[in-house]
RODO-507443 format. One record per residue: x, y, z of N, C-alpha, C in turn. Coordinates in Angstrom, 1 decimal. Atoms other than C-alpha are relative to their C-alpha. Example, Ala and Ser with C-alpha at 12.3 -4.5 7.8 and 13.67 -1.06 7.14 Angstrom:
2
[site [0.9,-1.2,0.0],[12.3,-4.5,7.8],[0.9,1.2,0.0]]
[site [-0.9,-1.1,0.0],[13.7,-1.1,7.1],[-0.8,1.1,0.8]]
END
This chain:
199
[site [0.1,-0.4,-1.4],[-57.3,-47.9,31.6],[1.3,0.2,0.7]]
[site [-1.6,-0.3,-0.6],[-53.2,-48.2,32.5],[-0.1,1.0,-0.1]]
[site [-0.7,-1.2,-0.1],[-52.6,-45.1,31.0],[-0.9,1.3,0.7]]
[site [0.9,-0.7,-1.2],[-55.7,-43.5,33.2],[0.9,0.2,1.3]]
[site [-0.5,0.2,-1.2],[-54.2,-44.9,36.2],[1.4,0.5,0.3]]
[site [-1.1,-0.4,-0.4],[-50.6,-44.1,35.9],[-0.3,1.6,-0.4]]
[site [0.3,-1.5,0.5],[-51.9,-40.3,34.6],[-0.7,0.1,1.5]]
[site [0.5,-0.4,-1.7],[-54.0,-40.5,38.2],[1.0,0.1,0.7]]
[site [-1.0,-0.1,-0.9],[-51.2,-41.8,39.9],[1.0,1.8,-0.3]]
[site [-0.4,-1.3,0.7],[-48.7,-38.8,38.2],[-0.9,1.2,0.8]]
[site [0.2,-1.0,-0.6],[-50.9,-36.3,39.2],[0.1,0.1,1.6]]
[site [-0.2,0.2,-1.6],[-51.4,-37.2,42.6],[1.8,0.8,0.5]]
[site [-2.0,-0.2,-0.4],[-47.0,-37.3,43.1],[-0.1,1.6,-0.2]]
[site [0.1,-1.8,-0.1],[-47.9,-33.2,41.6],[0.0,0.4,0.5]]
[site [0.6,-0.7,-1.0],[-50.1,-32.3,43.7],[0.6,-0.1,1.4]]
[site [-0.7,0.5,-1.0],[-48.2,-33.6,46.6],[1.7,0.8,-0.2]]
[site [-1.2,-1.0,0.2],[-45.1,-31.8,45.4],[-0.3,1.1,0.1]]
[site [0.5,-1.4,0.1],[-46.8,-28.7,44.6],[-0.6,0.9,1.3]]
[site [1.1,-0.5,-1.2],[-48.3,-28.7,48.2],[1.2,0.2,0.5]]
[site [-1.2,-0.1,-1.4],[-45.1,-29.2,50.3],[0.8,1.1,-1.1]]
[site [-1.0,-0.9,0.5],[-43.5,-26.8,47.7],[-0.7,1.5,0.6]]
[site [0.5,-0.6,-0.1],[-46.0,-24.5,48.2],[-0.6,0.8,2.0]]
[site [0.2,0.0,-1.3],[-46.0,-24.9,52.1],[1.2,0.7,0.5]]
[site [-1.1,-0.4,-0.7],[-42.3,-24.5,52.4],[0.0,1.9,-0.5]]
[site [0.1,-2.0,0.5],[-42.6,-20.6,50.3],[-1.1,0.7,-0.2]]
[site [1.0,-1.0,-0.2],[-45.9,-19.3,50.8],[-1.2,0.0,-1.4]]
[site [1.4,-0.4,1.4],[-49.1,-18.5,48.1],[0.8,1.4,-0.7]]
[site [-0.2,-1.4,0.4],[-47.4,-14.7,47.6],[0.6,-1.1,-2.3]]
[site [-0.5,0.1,1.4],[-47.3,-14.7,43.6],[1.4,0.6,-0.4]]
[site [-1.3,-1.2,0.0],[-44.0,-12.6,43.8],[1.2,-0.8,-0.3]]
[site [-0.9,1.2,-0.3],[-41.9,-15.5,44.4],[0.4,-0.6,-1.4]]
[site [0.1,0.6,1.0],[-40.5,-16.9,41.5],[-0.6,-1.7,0.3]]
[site [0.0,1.4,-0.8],[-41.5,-20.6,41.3],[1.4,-0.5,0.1]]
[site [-1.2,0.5,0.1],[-39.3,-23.0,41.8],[0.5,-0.8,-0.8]]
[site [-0.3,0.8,1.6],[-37.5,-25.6,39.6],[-0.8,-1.4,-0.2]]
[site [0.9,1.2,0.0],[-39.8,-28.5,40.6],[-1.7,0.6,-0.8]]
[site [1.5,-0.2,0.8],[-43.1,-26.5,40.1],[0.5,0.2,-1.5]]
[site [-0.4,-0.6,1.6],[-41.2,-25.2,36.6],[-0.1,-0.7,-0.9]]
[site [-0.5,1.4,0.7],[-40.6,-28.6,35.6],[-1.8,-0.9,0.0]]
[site [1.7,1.0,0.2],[-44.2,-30.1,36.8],[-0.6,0.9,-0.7]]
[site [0.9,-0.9,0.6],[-46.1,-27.3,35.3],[0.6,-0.3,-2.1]]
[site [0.0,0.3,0.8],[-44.1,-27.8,32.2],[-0.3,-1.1,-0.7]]
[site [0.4,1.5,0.0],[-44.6,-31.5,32.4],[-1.2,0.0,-0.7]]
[site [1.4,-0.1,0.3],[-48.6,-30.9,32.9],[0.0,0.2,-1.5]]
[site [0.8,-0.7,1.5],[-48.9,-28.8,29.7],[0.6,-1.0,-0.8]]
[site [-0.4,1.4,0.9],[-46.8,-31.6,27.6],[-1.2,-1.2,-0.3]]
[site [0.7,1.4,0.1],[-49.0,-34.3,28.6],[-1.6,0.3,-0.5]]
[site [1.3,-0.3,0.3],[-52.0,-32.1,28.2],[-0.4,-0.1,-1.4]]
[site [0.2,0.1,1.5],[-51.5,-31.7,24.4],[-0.4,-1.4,-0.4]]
[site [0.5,1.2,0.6],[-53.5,-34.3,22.2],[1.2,-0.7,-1.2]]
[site [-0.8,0.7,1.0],[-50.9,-36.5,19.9],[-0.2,0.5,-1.3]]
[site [0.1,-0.4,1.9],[-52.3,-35.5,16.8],[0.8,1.5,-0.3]]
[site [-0.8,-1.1,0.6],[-51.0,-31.9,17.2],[1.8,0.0,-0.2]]
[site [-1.2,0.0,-0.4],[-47.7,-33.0,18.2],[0.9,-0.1,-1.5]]
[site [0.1,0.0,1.6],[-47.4,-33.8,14.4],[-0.7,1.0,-1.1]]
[site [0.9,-0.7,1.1],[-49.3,-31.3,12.9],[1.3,1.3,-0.4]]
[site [-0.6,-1.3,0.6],[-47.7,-28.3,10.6],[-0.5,1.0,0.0]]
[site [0.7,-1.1,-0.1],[-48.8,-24.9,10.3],[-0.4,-0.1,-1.4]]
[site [0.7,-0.1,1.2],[-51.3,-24.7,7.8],[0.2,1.3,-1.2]]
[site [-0.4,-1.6,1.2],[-49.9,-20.9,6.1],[1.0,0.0,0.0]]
[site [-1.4,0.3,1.0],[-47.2,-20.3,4.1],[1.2,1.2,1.0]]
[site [-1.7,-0.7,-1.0],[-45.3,-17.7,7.0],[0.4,1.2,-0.9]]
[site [-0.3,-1.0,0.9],[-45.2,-14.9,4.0],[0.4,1.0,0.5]]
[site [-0.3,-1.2,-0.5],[-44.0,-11.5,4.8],[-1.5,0.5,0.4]]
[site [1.4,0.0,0.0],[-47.9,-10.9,4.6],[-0.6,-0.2,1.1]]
[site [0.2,1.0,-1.2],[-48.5,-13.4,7.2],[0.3,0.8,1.0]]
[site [-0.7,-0.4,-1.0],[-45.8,-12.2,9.2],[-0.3,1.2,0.7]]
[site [0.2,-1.8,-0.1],[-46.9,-8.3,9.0],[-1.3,-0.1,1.1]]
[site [1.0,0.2,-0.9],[-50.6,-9.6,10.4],[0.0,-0.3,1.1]]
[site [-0.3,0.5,-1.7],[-49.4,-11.4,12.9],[0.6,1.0,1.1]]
[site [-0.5,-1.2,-1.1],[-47.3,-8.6,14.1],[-0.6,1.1,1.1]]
[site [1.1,-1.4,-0.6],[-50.3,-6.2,14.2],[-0.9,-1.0,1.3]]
[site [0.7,1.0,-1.2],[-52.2,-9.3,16.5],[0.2,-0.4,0.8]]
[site [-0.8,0.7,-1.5],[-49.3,-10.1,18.4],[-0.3,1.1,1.1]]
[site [-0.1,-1.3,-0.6],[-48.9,-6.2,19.3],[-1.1,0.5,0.9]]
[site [1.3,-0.3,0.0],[-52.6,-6.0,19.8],[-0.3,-0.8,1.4]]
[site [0.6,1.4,-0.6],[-53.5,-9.3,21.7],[1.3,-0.1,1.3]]
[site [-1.0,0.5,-0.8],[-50.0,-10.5,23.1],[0.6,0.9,0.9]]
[site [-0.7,-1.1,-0.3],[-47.6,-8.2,23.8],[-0.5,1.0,1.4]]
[site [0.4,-0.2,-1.7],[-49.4,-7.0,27.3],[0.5,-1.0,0.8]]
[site [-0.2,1.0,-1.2],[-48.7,-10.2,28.9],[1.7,-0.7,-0.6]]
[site [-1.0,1.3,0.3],[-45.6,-11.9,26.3],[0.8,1.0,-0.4]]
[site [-1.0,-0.7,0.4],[-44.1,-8.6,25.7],[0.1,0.1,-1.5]]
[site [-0.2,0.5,1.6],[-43.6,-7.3,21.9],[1.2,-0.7,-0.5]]
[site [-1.3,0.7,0.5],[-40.2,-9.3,21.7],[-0.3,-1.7,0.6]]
[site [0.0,1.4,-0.3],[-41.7,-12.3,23.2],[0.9,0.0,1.5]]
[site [-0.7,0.3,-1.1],[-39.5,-12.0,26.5],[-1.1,-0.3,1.3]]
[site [1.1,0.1,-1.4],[-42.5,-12.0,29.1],[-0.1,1.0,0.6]]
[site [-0.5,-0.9,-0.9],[-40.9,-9.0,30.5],[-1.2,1.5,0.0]]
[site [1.1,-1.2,-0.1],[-44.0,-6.7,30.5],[-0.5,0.2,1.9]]
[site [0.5,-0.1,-1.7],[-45.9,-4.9,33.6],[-0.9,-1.1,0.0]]
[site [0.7,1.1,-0.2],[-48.4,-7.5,33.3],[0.7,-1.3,0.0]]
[site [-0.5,1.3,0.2],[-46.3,-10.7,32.3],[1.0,-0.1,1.6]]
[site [-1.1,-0.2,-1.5],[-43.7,-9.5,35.7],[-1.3,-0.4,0.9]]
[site [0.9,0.3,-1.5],[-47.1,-9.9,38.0],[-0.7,-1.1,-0.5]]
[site [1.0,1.0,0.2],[-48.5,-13.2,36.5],[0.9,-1.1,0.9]]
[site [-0.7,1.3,-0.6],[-47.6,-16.5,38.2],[-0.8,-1.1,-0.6]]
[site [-1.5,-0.2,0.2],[-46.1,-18.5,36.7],[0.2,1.1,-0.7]]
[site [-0.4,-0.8,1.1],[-44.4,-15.8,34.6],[-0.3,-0.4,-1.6]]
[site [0.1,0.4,1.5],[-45.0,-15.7,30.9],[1.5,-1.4,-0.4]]
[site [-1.4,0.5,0.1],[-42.1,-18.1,29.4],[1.0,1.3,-1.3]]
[site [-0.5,-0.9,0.8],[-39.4,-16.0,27.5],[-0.4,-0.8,-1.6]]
[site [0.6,0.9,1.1],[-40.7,-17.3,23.9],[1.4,-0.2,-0.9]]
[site [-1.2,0.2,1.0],[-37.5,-16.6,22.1],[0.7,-1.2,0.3]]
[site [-1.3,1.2,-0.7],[-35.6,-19.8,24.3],[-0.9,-1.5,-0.7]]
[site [0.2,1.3,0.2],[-35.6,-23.3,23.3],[-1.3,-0.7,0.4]]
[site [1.2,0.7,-0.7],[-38.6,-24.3,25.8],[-1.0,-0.1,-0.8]]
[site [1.7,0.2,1.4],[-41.3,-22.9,23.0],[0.3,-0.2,-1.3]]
[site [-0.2,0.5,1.5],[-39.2,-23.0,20.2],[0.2,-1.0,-0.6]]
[site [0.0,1.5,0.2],[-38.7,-26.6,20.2],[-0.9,-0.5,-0.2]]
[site [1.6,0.7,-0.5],[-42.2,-27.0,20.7],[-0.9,-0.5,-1.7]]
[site [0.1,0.3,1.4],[-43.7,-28.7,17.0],[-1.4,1.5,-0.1]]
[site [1.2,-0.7,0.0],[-46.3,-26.3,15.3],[-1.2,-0.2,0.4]]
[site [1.3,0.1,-0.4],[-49.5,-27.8,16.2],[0.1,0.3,1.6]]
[site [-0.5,-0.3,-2.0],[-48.1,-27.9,20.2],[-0.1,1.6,-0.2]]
[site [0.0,-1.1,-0.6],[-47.6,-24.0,19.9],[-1.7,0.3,-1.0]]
[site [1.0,-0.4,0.3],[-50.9,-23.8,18.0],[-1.3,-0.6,1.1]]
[site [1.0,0.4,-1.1],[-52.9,-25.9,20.4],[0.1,1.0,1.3]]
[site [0.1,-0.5,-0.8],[-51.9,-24.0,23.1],[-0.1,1.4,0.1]]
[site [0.8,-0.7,0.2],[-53.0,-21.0,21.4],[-1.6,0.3,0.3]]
[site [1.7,0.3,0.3],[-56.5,-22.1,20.9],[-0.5,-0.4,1.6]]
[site [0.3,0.9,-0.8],[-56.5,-24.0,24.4],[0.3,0.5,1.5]]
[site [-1.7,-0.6,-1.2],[-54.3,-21.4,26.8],[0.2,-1.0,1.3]]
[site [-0.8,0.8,-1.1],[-52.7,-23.3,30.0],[-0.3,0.7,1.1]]
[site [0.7,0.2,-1.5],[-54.7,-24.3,33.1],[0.7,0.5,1.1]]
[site [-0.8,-0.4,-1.4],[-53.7,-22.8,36.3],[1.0,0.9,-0.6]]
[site [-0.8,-1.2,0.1],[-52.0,-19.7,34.7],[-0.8,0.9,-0.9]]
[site [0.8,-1.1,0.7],[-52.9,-16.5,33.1],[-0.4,0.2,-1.5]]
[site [0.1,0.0,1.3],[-52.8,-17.6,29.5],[-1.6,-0.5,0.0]]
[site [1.6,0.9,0.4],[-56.7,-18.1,28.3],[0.1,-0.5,-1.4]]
[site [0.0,0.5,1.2],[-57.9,-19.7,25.2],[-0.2,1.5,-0.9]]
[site [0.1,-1.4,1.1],[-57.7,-17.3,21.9],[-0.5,-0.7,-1.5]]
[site [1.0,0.7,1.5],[-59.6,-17.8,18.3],[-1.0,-0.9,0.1]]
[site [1.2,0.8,0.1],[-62.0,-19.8,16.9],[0.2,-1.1,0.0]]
[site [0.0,1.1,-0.4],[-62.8,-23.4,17.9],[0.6,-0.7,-1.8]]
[site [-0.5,0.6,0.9],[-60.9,-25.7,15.5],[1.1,-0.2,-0.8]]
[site [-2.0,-0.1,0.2],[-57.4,-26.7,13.4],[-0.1,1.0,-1.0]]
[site [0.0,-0.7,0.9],[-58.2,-24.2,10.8],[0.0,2.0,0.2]]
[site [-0.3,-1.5,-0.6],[-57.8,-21.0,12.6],[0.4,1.0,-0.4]]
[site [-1.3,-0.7,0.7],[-55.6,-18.8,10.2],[0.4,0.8,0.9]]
[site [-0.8,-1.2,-0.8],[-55.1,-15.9,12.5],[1.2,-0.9,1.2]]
[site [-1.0,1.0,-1.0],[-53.6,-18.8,15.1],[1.1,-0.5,-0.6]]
[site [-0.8,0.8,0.4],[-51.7,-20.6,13.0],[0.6,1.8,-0.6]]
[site [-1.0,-1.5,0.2],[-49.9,-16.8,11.7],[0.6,0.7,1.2]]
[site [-0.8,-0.7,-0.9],[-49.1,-16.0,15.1],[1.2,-1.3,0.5]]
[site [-1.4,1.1,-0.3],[-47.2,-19.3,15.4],[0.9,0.3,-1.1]]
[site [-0.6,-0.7,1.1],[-45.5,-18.1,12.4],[1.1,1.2,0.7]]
[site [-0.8,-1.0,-0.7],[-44.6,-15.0,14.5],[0.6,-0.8,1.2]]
[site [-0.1,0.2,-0.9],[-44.0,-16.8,17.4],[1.6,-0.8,-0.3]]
[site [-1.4,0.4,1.0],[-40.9,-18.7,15.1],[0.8,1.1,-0.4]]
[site [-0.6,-1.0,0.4],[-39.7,-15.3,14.3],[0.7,0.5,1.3]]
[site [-0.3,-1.0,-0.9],[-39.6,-13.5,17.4],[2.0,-0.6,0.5]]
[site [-1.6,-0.1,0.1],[-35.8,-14.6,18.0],[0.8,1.2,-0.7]]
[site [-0.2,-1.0,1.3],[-35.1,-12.4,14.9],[-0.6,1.6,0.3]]
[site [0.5,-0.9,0.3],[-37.3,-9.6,15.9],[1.3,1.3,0.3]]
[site [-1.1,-0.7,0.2],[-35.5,-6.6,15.0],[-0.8,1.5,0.7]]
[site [0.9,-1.1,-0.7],[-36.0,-2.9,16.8],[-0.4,0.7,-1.0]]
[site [1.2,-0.4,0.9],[-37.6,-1.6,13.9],[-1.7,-0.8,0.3]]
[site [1.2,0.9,-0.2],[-40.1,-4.2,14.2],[-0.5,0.4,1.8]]
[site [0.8,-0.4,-1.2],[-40.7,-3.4,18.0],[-0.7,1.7,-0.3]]
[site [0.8,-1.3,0.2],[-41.0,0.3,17.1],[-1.2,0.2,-0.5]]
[site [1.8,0.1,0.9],[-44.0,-0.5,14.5],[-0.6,-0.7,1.1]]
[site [0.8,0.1,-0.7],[-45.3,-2.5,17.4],[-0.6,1.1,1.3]]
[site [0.2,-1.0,-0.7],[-45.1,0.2,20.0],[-1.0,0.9,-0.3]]
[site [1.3,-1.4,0.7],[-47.6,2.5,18.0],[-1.5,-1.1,0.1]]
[site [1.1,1.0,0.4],[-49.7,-1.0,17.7],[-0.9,-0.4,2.0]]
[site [0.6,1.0,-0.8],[-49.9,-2.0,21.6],[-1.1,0.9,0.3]]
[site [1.0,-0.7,-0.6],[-53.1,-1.1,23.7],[0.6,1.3,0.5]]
[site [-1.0,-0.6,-0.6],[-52.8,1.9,25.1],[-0.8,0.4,1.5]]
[site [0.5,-0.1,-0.9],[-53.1,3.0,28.5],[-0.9,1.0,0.7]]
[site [1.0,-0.9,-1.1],[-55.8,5.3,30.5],[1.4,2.0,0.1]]
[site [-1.1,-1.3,0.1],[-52.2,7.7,30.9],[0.3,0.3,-1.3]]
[site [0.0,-0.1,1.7],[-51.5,7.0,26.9],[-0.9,1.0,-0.4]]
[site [1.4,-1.0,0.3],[-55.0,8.8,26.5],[0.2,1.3,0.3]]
[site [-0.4,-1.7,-1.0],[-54.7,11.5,28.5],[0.9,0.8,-0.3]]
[site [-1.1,-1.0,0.5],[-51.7,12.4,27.2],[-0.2,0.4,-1.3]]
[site [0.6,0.1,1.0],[-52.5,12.0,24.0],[-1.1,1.2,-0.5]]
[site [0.8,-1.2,-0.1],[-55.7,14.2,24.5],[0.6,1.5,0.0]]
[site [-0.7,-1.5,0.1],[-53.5,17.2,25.9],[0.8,0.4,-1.1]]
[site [-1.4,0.0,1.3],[-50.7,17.1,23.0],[-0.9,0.9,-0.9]]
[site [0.7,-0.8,1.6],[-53.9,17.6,20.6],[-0.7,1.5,0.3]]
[site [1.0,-1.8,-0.7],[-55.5,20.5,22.7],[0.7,0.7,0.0]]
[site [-1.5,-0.6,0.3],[-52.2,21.8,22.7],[0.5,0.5,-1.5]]
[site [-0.3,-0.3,1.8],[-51.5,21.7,19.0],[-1.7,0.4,-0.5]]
[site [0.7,-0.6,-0.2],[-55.1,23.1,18.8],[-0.2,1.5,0.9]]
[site [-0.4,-1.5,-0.8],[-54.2,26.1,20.8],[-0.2,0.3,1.2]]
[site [0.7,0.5,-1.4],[-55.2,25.0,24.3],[1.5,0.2,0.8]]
[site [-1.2,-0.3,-1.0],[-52.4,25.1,27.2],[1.2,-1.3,-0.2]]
[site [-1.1,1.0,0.1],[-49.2,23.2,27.1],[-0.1,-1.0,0.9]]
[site [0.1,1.1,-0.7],[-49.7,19.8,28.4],[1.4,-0.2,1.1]]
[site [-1.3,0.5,-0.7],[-47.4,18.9,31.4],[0.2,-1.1,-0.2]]
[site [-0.9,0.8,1.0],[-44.5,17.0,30.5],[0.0,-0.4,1.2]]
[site [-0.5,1.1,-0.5],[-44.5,13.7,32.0],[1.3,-1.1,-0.3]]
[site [-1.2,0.6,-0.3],[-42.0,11.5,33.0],[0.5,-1.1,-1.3]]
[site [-0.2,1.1,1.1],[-43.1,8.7,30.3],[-0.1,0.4,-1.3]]
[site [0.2,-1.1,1.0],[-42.7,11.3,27.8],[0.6,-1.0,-1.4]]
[site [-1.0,0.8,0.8],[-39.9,9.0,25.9],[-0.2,-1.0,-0.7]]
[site [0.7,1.3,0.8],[-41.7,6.2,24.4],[-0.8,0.5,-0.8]]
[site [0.3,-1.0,1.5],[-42.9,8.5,21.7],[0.4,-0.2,-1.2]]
END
């Protein structure tokens, strides 16, 4: 029951911080946070993790194999909100609050495998990460993106270019897309847009 009580108390002092923080700069998501919420929010998710993962290893061997899958799941899945380099720096990851974290820095890379696989499986309350995969420690596709998620430091721009063909694409992607082939079908020359360059 102690460690209830001082885990009550603890939140309480949060919530109490997060209010008067939140008082002095407003609700606007725009804002970066600040270094208190950065630090409590980091806090939270720490304490949140269960002990057992804190020790646990990644169950796959991290093969080139691995690695190639994960790329195509990162590019697929991630990479809208964590960016394909892992920086955060996407249109979606720039309008989330908090912001994605940059993955490449010490903050996640320190983090043991089960910690970045739990928080896979589990995503983090009060922000835009949701949960991903199937309930349980045996996940493979999870435990291979923690694999990538150890890489991305390394990732090289070959490796973003193969992702670039992989991420979603957008409503304008289409569309353009569409004209190019009606065009090389014998149809009228598609007007050339501005985001022509990511080709």
């Amino acid at each position: 029951m102690r460690k209830l009580a001082v885990l009550g108390f603890a939140a309480l002092v949060v919530l109490f911080v997060i209010c008067i923080s939140v008082m002095r700069r407003g609700f606007s998501t725009r804002t970066e946070p600040g270094g208190v919420e950065f630090y409590v929010a980091a806090h939270i998710r720490d304490w949140s993790i269960p002990e057992k993962y804190k020790a646990m290893r990644n169950t796959v061997s991290c093969s080139a194999g691995d690695l190639s899958e994960a790329r195509t799941h990162w590019a697929d899945h991630c990479a809208t909100c964590h960016a394909n380099n892992g920086s955060g720096d996407s249109l979606f990851g720039r309008g989330l609050y908090p912001r994605p974290p940059d993955m490449r820095q010490a903050r996640t890379q320190s983090q043991s495998d089960g910690e970045l696989y739990y928080t896979i499986k589990s995503g983090v309350r009060f922000t835009g990460m949701p949960a991903f995969g199937d309930p349980g420690d045996a996940d493979a596709d999870s435990w291979k993106l923690v694999c990538f998620i150890r890489h991305l430091p390394q990732v090289s721009d070959e490796e973003e270019r193969e992702m670039q063909k992989m991420n979603p694409k957008t409503p304008e992607d289409l569309e353009e897309e569409r004209q190019e082939e009606q065009f090389l079908n014998g149809g009228p020359a598609p007007p050339q847009s501005e985001h022509h360059h990511h080709h």
